[in-house]
C-alpha positions, 0 to 999 in steps of 0.5 A, spaced: 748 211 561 754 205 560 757 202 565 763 207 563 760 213 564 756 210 571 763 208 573 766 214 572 760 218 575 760 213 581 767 215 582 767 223 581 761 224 585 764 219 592 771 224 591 768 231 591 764 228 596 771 226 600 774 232 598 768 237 600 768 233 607 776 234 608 775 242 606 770 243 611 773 239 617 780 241 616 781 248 613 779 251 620 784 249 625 785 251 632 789 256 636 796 253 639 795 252 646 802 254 648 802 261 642 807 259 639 807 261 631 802 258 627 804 257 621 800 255 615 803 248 612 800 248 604 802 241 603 798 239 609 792 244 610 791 248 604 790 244 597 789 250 594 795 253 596 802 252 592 810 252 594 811 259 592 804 261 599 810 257 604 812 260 609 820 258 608 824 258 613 831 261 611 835 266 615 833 274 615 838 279 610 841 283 615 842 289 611 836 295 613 837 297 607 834 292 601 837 292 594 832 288 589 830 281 590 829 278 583 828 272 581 834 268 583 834 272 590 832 267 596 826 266 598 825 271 604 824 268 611 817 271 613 817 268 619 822 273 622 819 279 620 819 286 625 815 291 623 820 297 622 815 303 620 808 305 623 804 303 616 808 296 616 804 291 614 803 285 620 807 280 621 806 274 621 807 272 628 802 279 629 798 275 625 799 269 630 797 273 636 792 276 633 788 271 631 789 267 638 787 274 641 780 273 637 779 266 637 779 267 645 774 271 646 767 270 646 762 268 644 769 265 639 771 261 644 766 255 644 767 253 638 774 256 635 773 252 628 767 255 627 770 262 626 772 264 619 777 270 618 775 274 611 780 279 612 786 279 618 791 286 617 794 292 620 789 298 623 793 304 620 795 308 626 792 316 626 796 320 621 799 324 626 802 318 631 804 317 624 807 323 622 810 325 629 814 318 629 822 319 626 825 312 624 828 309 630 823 312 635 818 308 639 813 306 634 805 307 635 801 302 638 799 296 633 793 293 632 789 289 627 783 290 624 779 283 623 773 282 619 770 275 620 763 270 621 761 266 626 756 261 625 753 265 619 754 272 623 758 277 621 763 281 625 769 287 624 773 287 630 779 292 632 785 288 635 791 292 641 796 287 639 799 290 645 794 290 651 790 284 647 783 288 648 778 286 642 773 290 640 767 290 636 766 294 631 759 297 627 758 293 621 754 294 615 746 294 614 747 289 608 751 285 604 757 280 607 764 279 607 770 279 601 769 270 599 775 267 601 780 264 597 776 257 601 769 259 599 771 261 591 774 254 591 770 250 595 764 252 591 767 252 584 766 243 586 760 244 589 756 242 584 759 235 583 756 233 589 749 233 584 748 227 579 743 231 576 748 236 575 753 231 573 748 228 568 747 235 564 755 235 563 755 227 560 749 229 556 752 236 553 758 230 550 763 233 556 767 228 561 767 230 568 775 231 567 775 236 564 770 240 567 773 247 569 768 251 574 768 259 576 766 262 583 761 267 579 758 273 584 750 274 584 749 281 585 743 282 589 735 283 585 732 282 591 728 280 597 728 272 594 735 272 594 737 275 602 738 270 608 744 266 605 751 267 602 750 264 595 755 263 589 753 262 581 757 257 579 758 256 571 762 251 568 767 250 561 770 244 558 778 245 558 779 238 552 783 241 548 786 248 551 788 251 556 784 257 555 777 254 557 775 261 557 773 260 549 769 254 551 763 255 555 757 250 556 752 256 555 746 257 559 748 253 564 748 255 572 748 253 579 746 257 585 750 253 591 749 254 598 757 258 600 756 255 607 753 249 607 756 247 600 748 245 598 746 245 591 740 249 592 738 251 584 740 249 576 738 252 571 740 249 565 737 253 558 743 252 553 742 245 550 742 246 544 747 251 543 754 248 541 760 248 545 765 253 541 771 248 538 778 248 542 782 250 535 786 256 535 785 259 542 791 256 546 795 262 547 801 258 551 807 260 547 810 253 546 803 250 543 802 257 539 810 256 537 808 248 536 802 249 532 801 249 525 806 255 523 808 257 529 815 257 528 815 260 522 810 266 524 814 267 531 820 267 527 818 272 521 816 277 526 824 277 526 823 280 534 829 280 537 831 279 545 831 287 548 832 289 556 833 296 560 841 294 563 843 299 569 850 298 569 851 301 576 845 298 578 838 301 580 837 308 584 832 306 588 833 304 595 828 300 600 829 301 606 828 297 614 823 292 613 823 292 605 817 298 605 820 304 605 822 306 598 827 313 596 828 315 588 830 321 586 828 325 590 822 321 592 820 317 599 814 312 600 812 306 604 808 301 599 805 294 601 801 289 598 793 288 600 790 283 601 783 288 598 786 293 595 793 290 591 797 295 594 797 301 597 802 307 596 803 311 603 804 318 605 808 320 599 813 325 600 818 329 596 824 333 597 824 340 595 829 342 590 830 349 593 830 348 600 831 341 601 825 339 606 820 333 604 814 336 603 807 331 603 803 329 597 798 323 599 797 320 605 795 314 602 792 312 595 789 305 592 784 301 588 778 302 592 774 299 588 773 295 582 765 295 579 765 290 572 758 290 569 756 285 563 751 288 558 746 282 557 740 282 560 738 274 559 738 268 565 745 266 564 749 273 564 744 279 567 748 278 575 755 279 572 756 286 574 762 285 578 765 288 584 772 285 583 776 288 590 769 287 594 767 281 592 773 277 590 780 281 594 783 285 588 791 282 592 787 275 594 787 275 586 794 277 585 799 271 582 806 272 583 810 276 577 813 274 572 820 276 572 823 279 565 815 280 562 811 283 567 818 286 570 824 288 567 831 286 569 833 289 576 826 290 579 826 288 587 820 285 589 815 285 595 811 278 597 804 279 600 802 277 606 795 275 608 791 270 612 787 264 610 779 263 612 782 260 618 787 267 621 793 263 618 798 267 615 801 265 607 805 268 602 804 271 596 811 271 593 813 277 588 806 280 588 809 286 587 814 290 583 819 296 583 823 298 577 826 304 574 823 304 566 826 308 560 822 307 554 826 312 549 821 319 551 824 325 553 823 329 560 824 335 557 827 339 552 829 345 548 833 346 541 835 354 539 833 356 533 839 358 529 837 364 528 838 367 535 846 365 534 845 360 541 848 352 539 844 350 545 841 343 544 839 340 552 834 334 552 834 329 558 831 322 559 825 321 562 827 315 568 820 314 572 819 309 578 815 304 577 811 300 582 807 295 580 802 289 581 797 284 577 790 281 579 788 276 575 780 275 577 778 269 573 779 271 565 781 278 567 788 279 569 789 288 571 795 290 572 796 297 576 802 302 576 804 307 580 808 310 576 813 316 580 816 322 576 822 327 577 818 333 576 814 331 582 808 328 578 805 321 580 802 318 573 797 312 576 795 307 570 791 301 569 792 296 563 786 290 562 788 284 559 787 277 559 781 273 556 775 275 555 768 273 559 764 270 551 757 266 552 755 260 547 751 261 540 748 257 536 750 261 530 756 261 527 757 266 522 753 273 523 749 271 516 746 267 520 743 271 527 736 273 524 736 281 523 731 283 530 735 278 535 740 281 539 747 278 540 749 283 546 756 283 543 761 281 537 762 274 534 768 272 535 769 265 532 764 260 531 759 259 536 763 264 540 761 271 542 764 277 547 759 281 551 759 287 550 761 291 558 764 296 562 770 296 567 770 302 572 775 303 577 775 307 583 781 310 587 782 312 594 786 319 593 788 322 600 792 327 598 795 332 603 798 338 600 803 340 605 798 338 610 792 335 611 788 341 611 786 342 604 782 345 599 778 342 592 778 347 587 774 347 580 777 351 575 772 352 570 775 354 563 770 358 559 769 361 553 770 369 554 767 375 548 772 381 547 767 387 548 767 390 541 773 395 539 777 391 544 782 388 540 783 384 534 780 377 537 773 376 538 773 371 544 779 367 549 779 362 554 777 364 562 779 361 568 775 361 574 776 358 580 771 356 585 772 353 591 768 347 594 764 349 601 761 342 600 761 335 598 756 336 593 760 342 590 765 337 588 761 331 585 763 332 578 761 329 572 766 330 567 765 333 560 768 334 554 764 342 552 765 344 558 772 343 561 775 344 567 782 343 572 781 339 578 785 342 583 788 340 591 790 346 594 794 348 600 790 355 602 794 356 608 801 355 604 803 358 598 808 360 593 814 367 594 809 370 588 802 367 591 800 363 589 797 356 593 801 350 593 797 344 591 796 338 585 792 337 580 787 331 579 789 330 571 782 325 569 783 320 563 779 314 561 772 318 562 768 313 560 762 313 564 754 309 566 750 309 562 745 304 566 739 306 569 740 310 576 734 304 578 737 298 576 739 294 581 747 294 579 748 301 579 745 302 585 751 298 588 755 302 584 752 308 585 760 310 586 761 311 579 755 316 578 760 321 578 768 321 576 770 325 581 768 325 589 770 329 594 769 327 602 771 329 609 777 324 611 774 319 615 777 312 616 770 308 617 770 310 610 775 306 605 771 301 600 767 305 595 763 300 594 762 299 602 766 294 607 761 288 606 759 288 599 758 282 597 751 281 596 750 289 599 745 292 596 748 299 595 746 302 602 754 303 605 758 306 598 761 313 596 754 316 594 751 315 600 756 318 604 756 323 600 750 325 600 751 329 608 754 334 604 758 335 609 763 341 610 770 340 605 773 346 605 780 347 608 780 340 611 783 333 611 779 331 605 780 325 599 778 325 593 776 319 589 777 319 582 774 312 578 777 311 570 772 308 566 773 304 560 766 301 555 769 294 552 765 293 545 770 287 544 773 285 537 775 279 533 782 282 535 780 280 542 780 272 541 783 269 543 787 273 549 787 280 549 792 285 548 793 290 554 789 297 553 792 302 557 789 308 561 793 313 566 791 319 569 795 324 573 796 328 580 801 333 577 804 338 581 800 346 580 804 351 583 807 347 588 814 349 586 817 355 585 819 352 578 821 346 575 824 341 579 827 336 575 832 342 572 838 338 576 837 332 572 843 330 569 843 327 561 846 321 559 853 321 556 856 316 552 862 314 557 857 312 562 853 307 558 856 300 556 855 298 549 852 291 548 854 286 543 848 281 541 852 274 543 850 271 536 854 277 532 862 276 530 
């Protein structure tokens, strides 16, 4: 090594010992001793924190009911929030309390500092407080919910934020809490501390300053690997882009030690493999527009500037605390999760005959996101992801991008959530509303003219849109609840990002010997996309008119006409059968055997009779095809089945358990299930899990286009007839004409 290079180490390895020392001293700070609000100071405390986590302080809108907060809007002083519906997220001075409630207890008290808070939210009040509270009313007592570690132990603790009595709750047999935003960035500098790991990046020709690291989660293989909380870090060189992603140092990986900081193994295999070049992955537009033809390619696409304008504004209102949403129709409360995303609460909608809100869902979200990679070698076998779980889907949210993510005159909703210290920050424009209206139609009907009836009626389809995005790691996912006028509720999932590809030697396909396998597709020189899967879980607690509901599978089958009958040999039966139990309704989906999946009311039904209810409408069915024994899908068992229905019960949220990180897949939706508990005609919740198999293409690099998928919970039988029949048409006279500005 040359003086340089042993200057530049020295330096490096003394600042990543000063900054892990900082992180682990002054991240945890005490409980004020007077209670007043404790609020994070990013500059100070966090370095992972940004402007836009500030707790600002500005005066609160006085308005209770709140119009779109774009961009431009004033950033909401948060401090001053008050809970204004039972299902409102905490505030920030409830988290204040909560956390000075917890830190006072023992055996927390004796060393405060030591107490790290994993997750810090609401405990939703019982769906009855709920439904029996009226707006203005007194509202059902508040508590939080805690998940925390204590000097290597965990604990899940209820908190009356009233009373300040501090429960504990049961825990897990396996696994350990969601990392916090401090484990993933502390652990990502860990291996700087190690010269043998500083000397391996010089020798691979990479300057430490360019080294970009993830926080990659284990997985679980085993006895060897329980008794402590471990990350695997893998490192990229960024010389030269931004999208280090394309540049990995392959075979490379560091098992760190998350509470001690300690570098416990390196495994270094990849060598001789070359780091894939920097030239053509940038995807930032004004580099791509810089470089080479850009200009010229982004003007020969002759795309031209487009928005949706509202001339009399949105229809949607947000109501009180900025969680209550009402749209034609329509009412729900929404919030942001710090797990979860966000969350869609007691979905109601008015009935066009008779006037009263009827119940839809109580309560729907992401309840589990599980990412296995399909490459079986020492660098890439435990990438088999649990994304909400393992990494906190709404820790991962970034704020929105006005205009791009979001069209014009969307409102936007920040998330509030807790610091590994129970201190709260925000994440500003987590969320979106908006109205969309993308040319389609709602319905339709022209006469033909042989009847003689000029009749040409057609309405617009205008939806409401609520809407998030997670970028964990390369991945970004962006979640719509997407709310329609006939009263269905279309949930979609858009993936995109940058793809997770390894290093290899080869640079041309000619090149990989005919009995090697690649595990996926070259994508550049020395650059290939593994092959993998995304299956995503939703938590669906439908309440048909009520909680006590039914799960029917209508079978469709093929049914032969006895001979003489008729003209027709065969036509298409329906059957239903009604679940008794949760093993009835676990439903692998197939394509030669069809079926409609039905919610119904048995208690309520229509004038004609028959059963009100909703229907689950499946898409992206893609399903497992790992083994049932291999260590990833048994902590994902979830996904063995598309469909799930089990018993309401609130200890059972987290498809992939409450601790998963490192579980080993004794708490999830399968084994819950396996009690086979009684279904019928009770409050149940049905979980549905879209799959996508991701065989990547040269399309793909060096970011990749959005692919969506929605599936829907559409009303069957639930009104007497179509709701949207009073929805007006557009007419000329309320639409403004746009002139481009550019144009005489």
């Amino acid at each position: 090594m040359d003086s340089t290079s042993f200057f530049r180490f020295l330096f490096l390895s003394l600042a990543v010992f000063a900054l892990l020392l900082f992180t682990r001293t002054c991240l945890h700070l005490l409980a004020p001793a007077d209670g007043k609000l404790d609020l994070l100071d990013c500059t100070s405390s966090y370095f992972w924190c940004t402007s836009k986590n500030r707790i600002q302080s500005m005066q609160p809108a006085s308005s209770s009911v709140t119009r779109p907060k774009t961009s431009s809007s004033p950033v909401r002083d948060h401090s001053s929030d008050v809970p204004s519906h039972p299902l409102d997220p905490l505030t920030v001075r409830e988290m204040t309390v909560a956390r000075s409630m917890v830190l006072s207890q023992t055996p927390f008290s004796n060393a405060p500092s030591a107490v790290i808070f994993h997750s810090l939210a609401l405990a939703e009040p019982d769906k009855s407080a709920v439904e029996a509270w009226s707006i203005g009313g007194p509202s059902p007592a508040r508590r939080a919910s805690v998940v925390a570690r204590f000097r290597g132990e965990p604990f899940a603790l209820s908190v009356d934020l009233d009373s300040g009595a501090v429960t504990a709750l049961p825990v897990p047999p396996s696994g350990y809490p969601t990392m916090t935003v401090d484990d993933m960035t502390t652990s990502s500098v860990a291996p700087l501390s190690s010269s043998a790991f500083n000397r391996t990046i010089i020798a691979r020709g990479v300057r430490l300053s360019d080294l970009a690291c993830l926080p990659l989660s284990p997985g679980w293989y085993g006895a060897a690997e329980e008794g402590r909380r471990v990350v695997k870090v893998q490192c990229y060189t960024a010389e030269g882009t931004a999208n280090f992603y394309m540049r990995p140092i392959e075979g490379l990986t560091v098992l760190v030690d998350i509470d001690t900081m300690e570098v416990v193994e390196i495994s270094d295999k990849g060598r001789s493999i070359p780091i894939p070049k920097a030239e053509g992955t940038e995807y930032r537009y004004e580099a791509v527009a810089a470089a080479g033809r850009g200009k010229d390619a982004v003007a020969a696409l002759g795309l031209k500037p487009i928005s949706l304008e509202q001339p009399a504004g949105p229809s949607f209102e947000v109501d009180g605390g900025g969680h209550l949403v009402r749209w034609a129709g329509w009412e729900f409360h929404l919030k942001a999760d710090s797990r979860a995303g966000v969350v869609v609460s007691r979905a109601r909608i008015r009935d066009p005959e008779s006037g009263e809100w009827r119940g839809v869902m109580s309560r729907g979200y992401v309840s589990e996101l599980f990412v296995p990679y399909m490459d079986p070698t020492e660098a890439w076998y435990f990438k088999t992801y649990m994304d909400a779980g393992e990494y906190g889907f709404g820790l991962q949210a970034m704020p929105l991008v006005p205009l791009n993510d979001c069209p014009r005159n969307a409102h936007y909703m920040d998330g509030v959530f807790a610091a590994a210290d129970g201190r709260p920050f925000v994440r500003e424009n987590m969320v979106c509303l908006f109205e969309s209206y993308a040319g389609d139609i709602a319905w339709r009907h022209s006469e033909s003219p042989i009847t003689g009836m000029d009749i040409r009626e057609a309405r617009p389809k205008v939806t409401l849109v609520a809407r998030m995005a997670a970028s964990v790691a390369n991945y970004d996912y962006i979640i719509d609840w997407e709310f329609q006028t006939d009263g269905l509720i279309r949930v979609k999932v858009g993936l995109s990002g940058i793809l997770m590809a390894r290093g290899t030697e080869y640079s041309h396909l000619n090149q990989i010997p005919q009995n090697e396998e690649s595990y996926g597709t070259m994508l550049a020189e020395n650059l290939v996309g593994v092959i993998h899967d995304h299956f995503v879980t939703f938590y669906l607690d439908m309440d048909i008119d009520g909680a006590n509901n039914s799960f029917v599978k209508v079978d469709m089958t093929r049914q032969s006409t006895k001979e003489g009958e008729s003209p027709r040999k065969s036509y298409l039966k329906a059957t239903r059968r009604v679940a008794k139990t949760e093993k009835d309704a676990q439903i692998k989906l197939n394509l030669y055997r069809p079926a409609e999946f039905h919610v119904i009311n048995p208690s309520k039904t229509t004038k004609v009779g028959n059963p009100v209810g909703y229907k689950v409408v499946a898409a992206a069915t893609a399903a497992s095809l790992l083994d049932l024994d291999d260590p990833p899908q048994r902590r994902g068992a979830f996904t063995n089945n598309q469909i799930w229905v089990t018993p309401f019960n609130k200890s059972e949220e987290w498809a992939g358990g409450l601790f998963v990180y490192q579980s080993q897949g004794d708490d999830t939706l399968a084994t819950w299930s396996e009690r086979d508990r009684p279904i019928e005609n009770k409050d149940i919740v049905v979980w549905y899990t879209m799959g996508f198999h991701h065989i990547p293409c040269q399309e793909d690099f060096p970011i990749m286009p959005t692919v969506s998928a929605s599936f829907d919970l559409k009303p069957v039988n639930f009104f007497e007839r179509n709701p949207i029949l009073l929805a007006p048409p557009n007419f000329e006279k309320d639409l403004p004409v746009c002139m481009a500005a550019a144009e005489e």
